[in-house]
Each structure stands twice: as structure tokens, then as C-alpha cells.
N, CA, C and O atoms as a Maestro MAE file, in Angstrom:
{
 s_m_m2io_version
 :::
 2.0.0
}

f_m_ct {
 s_m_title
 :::
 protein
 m_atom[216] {
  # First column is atom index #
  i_m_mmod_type
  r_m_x_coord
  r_m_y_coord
  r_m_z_coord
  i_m_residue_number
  s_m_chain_name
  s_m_pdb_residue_name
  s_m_pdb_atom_name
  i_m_atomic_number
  :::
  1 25 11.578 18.605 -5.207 1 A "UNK " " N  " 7
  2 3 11.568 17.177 -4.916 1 A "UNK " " CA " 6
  3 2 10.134 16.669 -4.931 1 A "UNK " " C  " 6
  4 15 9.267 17.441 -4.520 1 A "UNK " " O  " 8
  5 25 9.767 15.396 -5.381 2 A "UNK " " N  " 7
  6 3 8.271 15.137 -5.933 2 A "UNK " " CA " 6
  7 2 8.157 14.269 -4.312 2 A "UNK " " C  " 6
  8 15 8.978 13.430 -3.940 2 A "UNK " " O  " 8
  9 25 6.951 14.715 -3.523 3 A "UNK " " N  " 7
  10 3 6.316 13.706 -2.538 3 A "UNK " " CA " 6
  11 2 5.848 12.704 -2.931 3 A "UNK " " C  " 6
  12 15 5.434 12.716 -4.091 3 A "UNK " " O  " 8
  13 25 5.733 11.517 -2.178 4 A "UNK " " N  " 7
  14 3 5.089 10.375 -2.256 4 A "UNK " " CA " 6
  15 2 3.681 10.462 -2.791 4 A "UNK " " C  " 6
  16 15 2.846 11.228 -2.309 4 A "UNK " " O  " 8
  17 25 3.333 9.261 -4.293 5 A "UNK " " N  " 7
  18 3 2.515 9.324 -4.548 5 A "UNK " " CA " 6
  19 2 1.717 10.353 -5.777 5 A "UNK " " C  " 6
  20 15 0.601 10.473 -6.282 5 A "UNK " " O  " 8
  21 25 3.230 11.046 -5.879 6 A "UNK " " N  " 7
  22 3 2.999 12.307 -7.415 6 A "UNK " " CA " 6
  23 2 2.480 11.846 -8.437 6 A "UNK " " C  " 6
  24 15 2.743 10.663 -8.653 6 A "UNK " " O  " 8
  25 25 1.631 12.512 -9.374 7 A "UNK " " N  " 7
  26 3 1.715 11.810 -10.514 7 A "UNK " " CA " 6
  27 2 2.697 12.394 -11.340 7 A "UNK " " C  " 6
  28 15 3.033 13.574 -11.234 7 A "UNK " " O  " 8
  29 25 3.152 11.626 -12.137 8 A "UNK " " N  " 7
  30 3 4.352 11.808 -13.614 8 A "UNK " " CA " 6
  31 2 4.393 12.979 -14.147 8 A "UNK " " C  " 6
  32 15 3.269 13.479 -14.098 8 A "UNK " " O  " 8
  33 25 5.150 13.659 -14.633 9 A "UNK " " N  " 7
  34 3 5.328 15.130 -15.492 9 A "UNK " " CA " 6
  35 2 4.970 14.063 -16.527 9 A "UNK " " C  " 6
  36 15 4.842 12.839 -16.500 9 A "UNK " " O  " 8
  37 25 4.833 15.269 -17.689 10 A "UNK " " N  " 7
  38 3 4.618 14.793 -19.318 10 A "UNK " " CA " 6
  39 2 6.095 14.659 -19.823 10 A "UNK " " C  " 6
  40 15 6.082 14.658 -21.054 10 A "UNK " " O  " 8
  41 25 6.996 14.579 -19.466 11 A "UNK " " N  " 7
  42 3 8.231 14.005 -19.984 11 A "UNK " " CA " 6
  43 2 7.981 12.611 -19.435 11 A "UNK " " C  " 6
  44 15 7.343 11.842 -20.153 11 A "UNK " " O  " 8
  45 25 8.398 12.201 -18.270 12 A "UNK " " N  " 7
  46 3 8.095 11.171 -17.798 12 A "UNK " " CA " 6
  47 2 7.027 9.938 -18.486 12 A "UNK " " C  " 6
  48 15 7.151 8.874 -19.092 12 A "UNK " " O  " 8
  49 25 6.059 10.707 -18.038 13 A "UNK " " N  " 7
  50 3 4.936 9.586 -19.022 13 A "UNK " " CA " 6
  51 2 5.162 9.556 -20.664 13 A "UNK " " C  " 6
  52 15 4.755 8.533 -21.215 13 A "UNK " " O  " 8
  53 25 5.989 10.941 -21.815 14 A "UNK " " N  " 7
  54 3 6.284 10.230 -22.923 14 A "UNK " " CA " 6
  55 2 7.444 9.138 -23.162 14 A "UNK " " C  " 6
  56 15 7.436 8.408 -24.154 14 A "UNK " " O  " 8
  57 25 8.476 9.086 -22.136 15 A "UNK " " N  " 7
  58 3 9.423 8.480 -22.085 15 A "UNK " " CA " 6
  59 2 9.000 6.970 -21.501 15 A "UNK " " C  " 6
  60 15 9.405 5.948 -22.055 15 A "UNK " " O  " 8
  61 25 8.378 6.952 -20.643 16 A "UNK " " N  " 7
  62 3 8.046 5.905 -20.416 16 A "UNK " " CA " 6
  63 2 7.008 4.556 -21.280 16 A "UNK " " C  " 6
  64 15 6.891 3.349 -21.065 16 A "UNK " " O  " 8
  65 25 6.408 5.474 -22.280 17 A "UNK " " N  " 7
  66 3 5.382 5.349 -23.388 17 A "UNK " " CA " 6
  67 2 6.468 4.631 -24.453 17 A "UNK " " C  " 6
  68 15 6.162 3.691 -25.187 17 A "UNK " " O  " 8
  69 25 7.681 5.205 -24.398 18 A "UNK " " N  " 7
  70 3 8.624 4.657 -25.639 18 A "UNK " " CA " 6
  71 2 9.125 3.259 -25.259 18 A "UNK " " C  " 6
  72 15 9.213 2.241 -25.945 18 A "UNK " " O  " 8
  73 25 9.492 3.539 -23.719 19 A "UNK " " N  " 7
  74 3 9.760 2.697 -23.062 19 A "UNK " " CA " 6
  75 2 8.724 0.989 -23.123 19 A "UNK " " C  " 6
  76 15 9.065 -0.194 -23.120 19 A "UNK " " O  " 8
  77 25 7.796 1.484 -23.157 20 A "UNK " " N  " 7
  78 3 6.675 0.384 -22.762 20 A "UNK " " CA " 6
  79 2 6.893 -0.440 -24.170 20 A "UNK " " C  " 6
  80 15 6.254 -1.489 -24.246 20 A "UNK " " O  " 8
  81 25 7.802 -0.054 -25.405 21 A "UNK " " N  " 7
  82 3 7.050 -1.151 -26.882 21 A "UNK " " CA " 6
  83 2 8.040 -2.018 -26.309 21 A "UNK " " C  " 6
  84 15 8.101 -2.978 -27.077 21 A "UNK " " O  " 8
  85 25 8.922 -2.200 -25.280 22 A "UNK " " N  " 7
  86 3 10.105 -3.315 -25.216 22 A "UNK " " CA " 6
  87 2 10.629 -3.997 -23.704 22 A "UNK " " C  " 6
  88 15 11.710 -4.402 -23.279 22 A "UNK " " O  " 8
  89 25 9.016 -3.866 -23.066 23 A "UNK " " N  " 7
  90 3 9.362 -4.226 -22.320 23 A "UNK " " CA " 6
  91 2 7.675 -4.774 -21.694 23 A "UNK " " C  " 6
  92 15 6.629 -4.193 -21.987 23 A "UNK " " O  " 8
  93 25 7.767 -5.899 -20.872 24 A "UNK " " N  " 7
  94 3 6.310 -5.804 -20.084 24 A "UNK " " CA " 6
  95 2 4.937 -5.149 -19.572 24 A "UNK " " C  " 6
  96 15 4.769 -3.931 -19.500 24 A "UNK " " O  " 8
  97 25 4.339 -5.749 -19.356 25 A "UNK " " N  " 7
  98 3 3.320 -4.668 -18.616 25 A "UNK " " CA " 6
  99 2 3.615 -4.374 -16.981 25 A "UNK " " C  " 6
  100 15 3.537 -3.386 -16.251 25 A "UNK " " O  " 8
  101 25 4.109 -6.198 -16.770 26 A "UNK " " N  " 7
  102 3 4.718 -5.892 -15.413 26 A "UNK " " CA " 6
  103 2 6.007 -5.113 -14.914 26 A "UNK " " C  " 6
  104 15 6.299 -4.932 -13.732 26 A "UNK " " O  " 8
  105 25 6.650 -4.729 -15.900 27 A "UNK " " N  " 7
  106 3 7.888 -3.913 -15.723 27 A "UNK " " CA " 6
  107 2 7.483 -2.950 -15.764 27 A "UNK " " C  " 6
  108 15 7.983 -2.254 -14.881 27 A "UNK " " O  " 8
  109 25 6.535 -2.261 -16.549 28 A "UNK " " N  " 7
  110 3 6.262 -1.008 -16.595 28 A "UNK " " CA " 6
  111 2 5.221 -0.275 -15.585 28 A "UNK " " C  " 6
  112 15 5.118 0.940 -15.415 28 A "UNK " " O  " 8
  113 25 4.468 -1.313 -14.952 29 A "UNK " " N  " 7
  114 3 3.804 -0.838 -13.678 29 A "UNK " " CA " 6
  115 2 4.469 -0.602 -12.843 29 A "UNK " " C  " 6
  116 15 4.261 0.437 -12.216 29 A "UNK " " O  " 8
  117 25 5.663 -1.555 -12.444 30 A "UNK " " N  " 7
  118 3 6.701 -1.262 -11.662 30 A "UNK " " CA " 6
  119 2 7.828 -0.218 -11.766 30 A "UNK " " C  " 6
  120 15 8.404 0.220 -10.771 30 A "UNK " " O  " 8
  121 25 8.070 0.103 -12.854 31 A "UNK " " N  " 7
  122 3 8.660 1.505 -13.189 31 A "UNK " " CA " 6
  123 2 7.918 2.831 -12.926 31 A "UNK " " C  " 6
  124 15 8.379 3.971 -12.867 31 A "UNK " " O  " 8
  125 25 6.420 2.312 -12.757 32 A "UNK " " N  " 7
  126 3 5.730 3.675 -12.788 32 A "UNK " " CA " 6
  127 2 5.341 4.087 -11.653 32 A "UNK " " C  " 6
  128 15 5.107 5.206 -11.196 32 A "UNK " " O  " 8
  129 25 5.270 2.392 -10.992 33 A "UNK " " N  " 7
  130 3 5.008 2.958 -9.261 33 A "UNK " " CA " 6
  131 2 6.497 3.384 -8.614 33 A "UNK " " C  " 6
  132 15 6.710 3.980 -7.558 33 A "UNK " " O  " 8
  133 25 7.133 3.048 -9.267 34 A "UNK " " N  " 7
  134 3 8.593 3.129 -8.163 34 A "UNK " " CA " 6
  135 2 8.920 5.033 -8.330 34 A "UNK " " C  " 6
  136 15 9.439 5.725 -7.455 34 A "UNK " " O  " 8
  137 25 8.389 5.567 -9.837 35 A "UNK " " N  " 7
  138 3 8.642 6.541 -10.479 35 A "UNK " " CA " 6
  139 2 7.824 7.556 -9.883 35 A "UNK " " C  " 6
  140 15 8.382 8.649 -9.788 35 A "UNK " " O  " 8
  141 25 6.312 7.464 -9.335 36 A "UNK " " N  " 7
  142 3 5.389 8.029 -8.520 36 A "UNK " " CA " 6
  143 2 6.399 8.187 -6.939 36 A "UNK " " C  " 6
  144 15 6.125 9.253 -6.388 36 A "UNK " " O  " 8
  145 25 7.132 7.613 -6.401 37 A "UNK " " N  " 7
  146 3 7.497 7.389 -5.549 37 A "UNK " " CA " 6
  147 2 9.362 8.229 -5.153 37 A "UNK " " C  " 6
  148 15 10.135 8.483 -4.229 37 A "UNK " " O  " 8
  149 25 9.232 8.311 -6.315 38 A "UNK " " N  " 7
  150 3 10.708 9.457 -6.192 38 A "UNK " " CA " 6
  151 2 11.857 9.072 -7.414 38 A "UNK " " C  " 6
  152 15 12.538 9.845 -8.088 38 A "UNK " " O  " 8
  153 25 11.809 7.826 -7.428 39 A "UNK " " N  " 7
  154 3 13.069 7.252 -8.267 39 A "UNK " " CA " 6
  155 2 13.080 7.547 -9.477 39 A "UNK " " C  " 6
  156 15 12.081 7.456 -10.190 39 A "UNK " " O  " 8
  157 25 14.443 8.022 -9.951 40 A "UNK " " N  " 7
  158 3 14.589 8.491 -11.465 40 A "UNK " " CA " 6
  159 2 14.392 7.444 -12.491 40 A "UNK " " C  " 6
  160 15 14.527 6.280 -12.113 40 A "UNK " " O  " 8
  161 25 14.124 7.645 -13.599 41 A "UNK " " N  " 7
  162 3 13.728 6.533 -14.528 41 A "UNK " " CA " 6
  163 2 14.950 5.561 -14.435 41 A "UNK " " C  " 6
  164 15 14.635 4.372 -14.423 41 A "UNK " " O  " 8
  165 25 16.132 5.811 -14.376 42 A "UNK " " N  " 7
  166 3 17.475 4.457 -14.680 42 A "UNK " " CA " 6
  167 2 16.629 4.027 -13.362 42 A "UNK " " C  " 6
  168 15 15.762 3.195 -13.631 42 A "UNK " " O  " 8
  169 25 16.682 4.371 -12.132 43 A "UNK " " N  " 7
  170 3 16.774 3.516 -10.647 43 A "UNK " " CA " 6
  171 2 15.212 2.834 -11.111 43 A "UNK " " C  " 6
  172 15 15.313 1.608 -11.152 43 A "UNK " " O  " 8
  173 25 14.022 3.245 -11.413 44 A "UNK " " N  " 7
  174 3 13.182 2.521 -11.277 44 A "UNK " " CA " 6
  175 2 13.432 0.842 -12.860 44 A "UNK " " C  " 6
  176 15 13.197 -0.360 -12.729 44 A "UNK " " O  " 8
  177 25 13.883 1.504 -13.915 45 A "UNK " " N  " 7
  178 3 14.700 0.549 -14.915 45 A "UNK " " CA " 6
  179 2 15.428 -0.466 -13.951 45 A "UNK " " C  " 6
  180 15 14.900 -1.448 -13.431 45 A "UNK " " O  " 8
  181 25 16.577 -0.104 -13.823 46 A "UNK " " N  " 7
  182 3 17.002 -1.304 -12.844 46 A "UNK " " CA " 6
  183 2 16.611 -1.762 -12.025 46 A "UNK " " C  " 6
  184 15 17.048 -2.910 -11.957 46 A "UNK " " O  " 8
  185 25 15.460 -1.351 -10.654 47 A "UNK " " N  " 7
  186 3 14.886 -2.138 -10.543 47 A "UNK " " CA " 6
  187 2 14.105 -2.871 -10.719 47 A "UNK " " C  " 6
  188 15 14.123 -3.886 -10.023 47 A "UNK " " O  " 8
  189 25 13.120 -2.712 -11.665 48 A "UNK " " N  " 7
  190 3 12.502 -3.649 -11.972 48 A "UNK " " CA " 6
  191 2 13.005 -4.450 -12.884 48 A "UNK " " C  " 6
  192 15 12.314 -5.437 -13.138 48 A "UNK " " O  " 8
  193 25 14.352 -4.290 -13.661 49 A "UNK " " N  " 7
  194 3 14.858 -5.540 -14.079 49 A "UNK " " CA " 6
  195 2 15.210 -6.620 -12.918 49 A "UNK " " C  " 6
  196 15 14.721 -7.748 -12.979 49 A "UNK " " O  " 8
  197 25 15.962 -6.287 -11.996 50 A "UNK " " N  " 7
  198 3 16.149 -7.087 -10.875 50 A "UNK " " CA " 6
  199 2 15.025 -8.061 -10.573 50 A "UNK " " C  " 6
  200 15 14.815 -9.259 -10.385 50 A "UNK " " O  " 8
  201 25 14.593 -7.218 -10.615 51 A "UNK " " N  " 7
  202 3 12.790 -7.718 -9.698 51 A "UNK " " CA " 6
  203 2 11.783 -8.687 -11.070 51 A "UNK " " C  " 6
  204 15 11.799 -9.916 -10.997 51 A "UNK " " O  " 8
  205 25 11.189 -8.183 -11.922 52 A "UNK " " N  " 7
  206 3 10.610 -8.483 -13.071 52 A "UNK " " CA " 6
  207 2 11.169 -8.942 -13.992 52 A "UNK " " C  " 6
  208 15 10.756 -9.840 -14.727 52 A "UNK " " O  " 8
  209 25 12.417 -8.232 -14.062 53 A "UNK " " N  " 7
  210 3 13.005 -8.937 -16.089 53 A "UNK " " CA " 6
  211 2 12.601 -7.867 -16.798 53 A "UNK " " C  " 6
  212 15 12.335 -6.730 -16.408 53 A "UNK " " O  " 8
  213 25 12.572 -8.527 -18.313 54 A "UNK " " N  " 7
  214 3 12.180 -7.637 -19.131 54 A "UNK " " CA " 6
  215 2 10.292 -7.554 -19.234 54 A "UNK " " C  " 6
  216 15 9.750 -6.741 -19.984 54 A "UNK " " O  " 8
  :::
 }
 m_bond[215] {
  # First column is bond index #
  i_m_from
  i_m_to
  i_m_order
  :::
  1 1 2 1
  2 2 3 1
  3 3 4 2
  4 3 5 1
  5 5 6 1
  6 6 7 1
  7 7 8 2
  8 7 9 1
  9 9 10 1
  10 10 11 1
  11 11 12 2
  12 11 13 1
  13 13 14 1
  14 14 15 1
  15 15 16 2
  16 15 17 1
  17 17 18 1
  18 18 19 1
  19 19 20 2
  20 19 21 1
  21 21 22 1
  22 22 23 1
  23 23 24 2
  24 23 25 1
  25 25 26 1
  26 26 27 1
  27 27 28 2
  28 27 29 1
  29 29 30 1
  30 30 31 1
  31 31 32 2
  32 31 33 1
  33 33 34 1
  34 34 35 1
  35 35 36 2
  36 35 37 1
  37 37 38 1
  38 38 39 1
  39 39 40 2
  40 39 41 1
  41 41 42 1
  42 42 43 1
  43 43 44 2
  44 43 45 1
  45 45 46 1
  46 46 47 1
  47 47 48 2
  48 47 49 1
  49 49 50 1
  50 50 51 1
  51 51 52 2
  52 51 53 1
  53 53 54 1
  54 54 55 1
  55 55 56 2
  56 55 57 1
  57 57 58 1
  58 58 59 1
  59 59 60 2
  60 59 61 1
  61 61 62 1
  62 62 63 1
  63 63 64 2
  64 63 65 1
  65 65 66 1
  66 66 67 1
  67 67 68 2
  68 67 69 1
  69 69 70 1
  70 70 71 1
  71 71 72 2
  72 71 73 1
  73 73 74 1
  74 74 75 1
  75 75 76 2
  76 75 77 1
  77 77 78 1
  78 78 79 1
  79 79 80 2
  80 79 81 1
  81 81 82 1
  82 82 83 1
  83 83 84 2
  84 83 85 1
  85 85 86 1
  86 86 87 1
  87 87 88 2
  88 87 89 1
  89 89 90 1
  90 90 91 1
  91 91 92 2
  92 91 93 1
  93 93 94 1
  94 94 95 1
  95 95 96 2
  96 95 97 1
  97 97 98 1
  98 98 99 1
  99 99 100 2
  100 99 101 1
  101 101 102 1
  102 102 103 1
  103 103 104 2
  104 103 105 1
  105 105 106 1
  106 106 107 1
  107 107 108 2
  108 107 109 1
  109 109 110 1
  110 110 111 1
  111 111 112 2
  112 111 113 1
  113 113 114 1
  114 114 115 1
  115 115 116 2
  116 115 117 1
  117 117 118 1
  118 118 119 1
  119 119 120 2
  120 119 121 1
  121 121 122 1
  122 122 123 1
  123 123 124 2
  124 123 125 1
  125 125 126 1
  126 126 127 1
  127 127 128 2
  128 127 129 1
  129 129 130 1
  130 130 131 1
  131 131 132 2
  132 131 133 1
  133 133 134 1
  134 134 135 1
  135 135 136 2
  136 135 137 1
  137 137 138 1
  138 138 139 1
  139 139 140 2
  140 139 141 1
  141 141 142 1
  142 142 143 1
  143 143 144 2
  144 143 145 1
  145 145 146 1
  146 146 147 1
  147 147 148 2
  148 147 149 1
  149 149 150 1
  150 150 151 1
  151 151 152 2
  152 151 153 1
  153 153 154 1
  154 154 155 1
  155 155 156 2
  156 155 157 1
  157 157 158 1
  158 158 159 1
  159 159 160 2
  160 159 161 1
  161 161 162 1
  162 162 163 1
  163 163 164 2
  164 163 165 1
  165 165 166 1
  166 166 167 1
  167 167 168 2
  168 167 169 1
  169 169 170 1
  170 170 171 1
  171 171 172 2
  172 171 173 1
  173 173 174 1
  174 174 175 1
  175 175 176 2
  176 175 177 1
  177 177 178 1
  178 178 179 1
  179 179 180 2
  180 179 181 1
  181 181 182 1
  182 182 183 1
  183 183 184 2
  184 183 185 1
  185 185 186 1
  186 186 187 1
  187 187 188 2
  188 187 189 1
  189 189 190 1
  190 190 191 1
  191 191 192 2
  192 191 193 1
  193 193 194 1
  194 194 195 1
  195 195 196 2
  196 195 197 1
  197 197 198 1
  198 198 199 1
  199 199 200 2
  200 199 201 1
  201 201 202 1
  202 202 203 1
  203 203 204 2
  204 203 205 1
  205 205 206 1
  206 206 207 1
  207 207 208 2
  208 207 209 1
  209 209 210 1
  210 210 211 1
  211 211 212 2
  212 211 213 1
  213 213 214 1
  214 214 215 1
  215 215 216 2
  :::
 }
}
């Protein structure tokens, strides 16, 4: 289980890299802090759609 504040495996950060051509900068900070923080990529995705948008 990753503690508060982890940084990203290298899956994570390439997936999120694919992630980034279709979506914000502000979505993707928010995916990355929520992602440092425990949440799997869908939970930090949905939330920051909630929260940010695309």
C-alpha cells in the first residue's frame, strides 16, 4: 500500500503521460496529486472530472 505523499511508479507516470494529450493541465495535476495520495488512476479520473472537467 503506497503512504501519503509517494511518488508515482513508472507505469503510473507513462499512463498518465498518455493521459495528459486529452485532457488539462489542471486535471492532470489533480490526478497526480490525488494519485501521490493513494487513489487508483479511474478514482483520481473521476475525480477530477467532477471537480475540473476535462
Amino acid at each position: 500500500m503506497k503512504t501519503v505523499g509517494e511518488a508515482l511508479s513508472k507505469r503510473q507516470k507513462k499512463t498518465l503521460e498518455k493521459h495528459s494529450k486529452h485532457h488539462t493541465k489542471k486535471h492532470m495535476s489533480l490526478m497526480k496529486r490525488l494519485m501521490k495520495s493513494g487513489a487508483t488512476f479511474s478514482a483520481a479520473h473521476k475525480k477530477a472530472q467532477q471537480q475540473v472537467g476535462s
